[in-house]
C-alpha positions in Angstrom: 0.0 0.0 0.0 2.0 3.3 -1.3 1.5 5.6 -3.6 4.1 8.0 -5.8 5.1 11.2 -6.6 6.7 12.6 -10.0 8.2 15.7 -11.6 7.3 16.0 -15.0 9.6 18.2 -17.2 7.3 19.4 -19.5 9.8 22.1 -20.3 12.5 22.3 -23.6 15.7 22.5 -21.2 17.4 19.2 -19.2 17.0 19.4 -15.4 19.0 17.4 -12.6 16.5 16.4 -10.0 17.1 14.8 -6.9 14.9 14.5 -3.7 15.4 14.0 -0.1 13.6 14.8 3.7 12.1 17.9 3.9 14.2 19.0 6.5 12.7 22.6 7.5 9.1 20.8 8.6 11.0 18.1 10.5 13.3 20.1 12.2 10.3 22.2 13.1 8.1 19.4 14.9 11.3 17.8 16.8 11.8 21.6 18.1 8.3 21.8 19.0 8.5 18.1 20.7 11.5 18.5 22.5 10.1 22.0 23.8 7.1 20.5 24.9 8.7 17.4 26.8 11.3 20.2 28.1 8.4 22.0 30.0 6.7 18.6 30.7 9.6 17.3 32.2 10.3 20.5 34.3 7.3 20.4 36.0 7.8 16.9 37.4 11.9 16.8 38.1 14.4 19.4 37.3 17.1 17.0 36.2 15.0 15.9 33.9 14.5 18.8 32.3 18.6 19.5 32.1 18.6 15.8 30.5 16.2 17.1 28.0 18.2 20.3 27.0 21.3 18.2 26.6 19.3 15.4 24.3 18.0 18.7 22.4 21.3 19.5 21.6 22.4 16.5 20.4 19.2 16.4 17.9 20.3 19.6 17.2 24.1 18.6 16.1 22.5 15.1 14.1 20.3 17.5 12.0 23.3 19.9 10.9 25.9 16.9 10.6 22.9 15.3 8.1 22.1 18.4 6.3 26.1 18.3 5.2 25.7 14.7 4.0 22.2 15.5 2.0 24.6 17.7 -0.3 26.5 14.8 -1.6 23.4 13.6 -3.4 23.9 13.2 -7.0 20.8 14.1 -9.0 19.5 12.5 -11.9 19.3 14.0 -15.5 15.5 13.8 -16.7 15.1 15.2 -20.7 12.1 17.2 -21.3 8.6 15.0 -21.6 10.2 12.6 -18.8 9.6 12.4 -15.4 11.9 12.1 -12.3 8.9 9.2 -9.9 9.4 7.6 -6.4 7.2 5.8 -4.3 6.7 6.0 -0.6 3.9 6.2 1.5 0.9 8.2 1.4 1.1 11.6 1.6 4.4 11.3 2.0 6.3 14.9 1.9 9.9 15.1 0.5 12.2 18.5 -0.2 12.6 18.5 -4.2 15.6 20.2 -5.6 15.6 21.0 -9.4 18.4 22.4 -11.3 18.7 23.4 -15.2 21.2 23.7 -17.8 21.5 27.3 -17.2 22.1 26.7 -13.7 19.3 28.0 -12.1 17.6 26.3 -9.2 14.6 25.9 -7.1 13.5 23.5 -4.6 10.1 22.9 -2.4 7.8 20.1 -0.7 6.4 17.6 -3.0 3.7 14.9 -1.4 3.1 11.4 -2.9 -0.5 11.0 -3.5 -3.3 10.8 -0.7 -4.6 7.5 -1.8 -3.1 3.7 -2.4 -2.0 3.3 -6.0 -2.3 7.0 -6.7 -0.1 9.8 -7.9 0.8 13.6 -7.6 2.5 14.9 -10.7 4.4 18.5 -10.6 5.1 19.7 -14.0 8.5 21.9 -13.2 7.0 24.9 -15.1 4.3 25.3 -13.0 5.5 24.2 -9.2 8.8 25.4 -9.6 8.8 29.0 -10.8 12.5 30.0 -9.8 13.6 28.7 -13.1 13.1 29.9 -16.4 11.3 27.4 -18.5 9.3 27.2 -21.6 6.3 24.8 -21.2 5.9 22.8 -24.4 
């Protein structure tokens, strides 16, 4: 039971596309956990809380030590007409980065489809407007 998400290039230039975790909204909700189980923790045992802020830091060094290893990725060249698919589960939300052969480059949150066996497609010209693209 998954579903899948594609980029379509239905532009007339080459594009490098790879994808990845969507790093801003899930550093966001361990910040806002770890907060919460800070002030949680505080009102029952002090200590606790101290153990908490040291955890928190170590979450917080993880994160920036895998955000350097995301950026050894290699993407995939996808001609125009093709599209860059993966599957995963549903709804699934991963950071997309796009890149064409002039260079330019844009990334944001793409989500596999809602529903088993289905699909979200996002053509580049429309979803990724930092590049310049002519939409056959």
């Amino acid at each position: 039971m998954g579903s899948k998400c594609s980029i379509l290039n239905g532009t007339d230039r080459d594009v490098w596309i790879t994808h990845g975790i969507n790093w801003p909204s899930f550093t966001a909700v361990v910040g806002f956990l770890l907060s919460l189980a800070t002030v949680c923790a505080s009102a029952v045992n002090v200590n606790a809380g101290r153990a908490l802020a040291v955890f928190d830091g170590f979450i917080g060094q993880l994160l920036l030590w895998h955000t350097h290893e995301s950026q050894r990725v290699s993407a995939k060249l996808i001609k125009p007409g093709e599209k860059y698919t993966w599957p995963g589960t549903l709804s699934l939300h991963m950071r997309v980065y796009v890149m064409n052969d002039n260079l330019q480059y844009d990334d944001r949150a793409c989500f596999t489809g809602p529903t088993a066996g289905s699909e979200n497609v996002y053509p580049i010209s429309k979803y990724f407007e930092n590049l310049d693209v002519k939409s056959d």
